[in-house]
N, C-alpha and C positions, 0 to 999 in steps of 0.2 A: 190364579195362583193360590188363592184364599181356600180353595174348592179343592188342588190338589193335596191342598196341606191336612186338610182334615179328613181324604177319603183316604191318603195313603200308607197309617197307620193300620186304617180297619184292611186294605189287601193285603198287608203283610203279615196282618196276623192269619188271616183265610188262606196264604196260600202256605203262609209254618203249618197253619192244622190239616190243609191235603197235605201236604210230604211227611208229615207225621202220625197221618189216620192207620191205626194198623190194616196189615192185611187183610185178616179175618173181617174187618168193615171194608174191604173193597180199596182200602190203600194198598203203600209198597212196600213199607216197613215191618217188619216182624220182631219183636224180642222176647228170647225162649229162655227161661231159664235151666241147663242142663242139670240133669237126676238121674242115676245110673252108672253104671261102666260100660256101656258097650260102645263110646268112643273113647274111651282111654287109649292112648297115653291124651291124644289131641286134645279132646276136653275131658272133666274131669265134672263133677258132682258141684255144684255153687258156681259155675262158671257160667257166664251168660253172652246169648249169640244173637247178636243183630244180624237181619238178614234183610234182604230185598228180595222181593215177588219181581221173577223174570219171565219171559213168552217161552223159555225153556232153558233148559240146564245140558251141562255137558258132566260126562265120564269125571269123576275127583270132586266134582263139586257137593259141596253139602249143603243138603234142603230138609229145610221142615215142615212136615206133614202130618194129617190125623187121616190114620184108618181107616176105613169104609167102615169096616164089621165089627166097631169098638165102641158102643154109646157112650162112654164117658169121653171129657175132652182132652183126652193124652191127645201127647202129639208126641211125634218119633221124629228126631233128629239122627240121620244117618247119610253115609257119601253113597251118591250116584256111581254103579259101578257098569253099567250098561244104560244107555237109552233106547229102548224099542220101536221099532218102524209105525207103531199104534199110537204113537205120542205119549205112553206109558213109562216107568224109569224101574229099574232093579237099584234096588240100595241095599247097604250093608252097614254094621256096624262098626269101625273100623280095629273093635275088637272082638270081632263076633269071626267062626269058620265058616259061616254060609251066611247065603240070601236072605232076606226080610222076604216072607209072604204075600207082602202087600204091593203093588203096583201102582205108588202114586203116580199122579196127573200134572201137569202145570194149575188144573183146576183147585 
């Protein structure tokens, strides 16, 4: 019991830091801080969006992504408006009149 008591501390901190390790390190959790209007009204500039990394997204849902063809580390928070048969997604801003260029991934 001596043994449980002193190793059960250190799991619980190991398994807070996997559920809190961000995405971008291979965890689930993501936190974006939004800049912009191209989802206005939904969010707005100083608003901040926790997210979870899913095996895939459906049509409304909003995910955050960085570019292919952008070296800096913007990321684009916009709603999934189509999922493609390629495992690709069409997103949009949800005040923007067209599509995002970009085709992110679940990757």
């Amino acid at each position: 019991m001596r043994i449980v008591r002193a190793v059960a501390p250190w799991l619980a901190i190991a398994l807070l830091a996997l559920i809190l390790l961000p995405a971008r390190w291979g965890g689930f959790l993501g936190i974006t801080l939004v800049s912009g209007e191209s989802m206005e009204p939904t969010m707005v500039t100083g608003d901040v969006a926790f997210t979870l990394k899913r095996p895939d997204y459906a049509v409304g849902d909003v995910i955050v992504y960085h570019p292919t063809d952008i070296e800096s580390n913007a990321l684009v928070i916009h709603r999934v408006i189509e999922a493609l048969p390629d495992g690709t997604y069409v997103t949009q801003g949800d005040n923007r009149d067209s599509a995002d260029e970009w085709l992110p991934t679940t990757a």
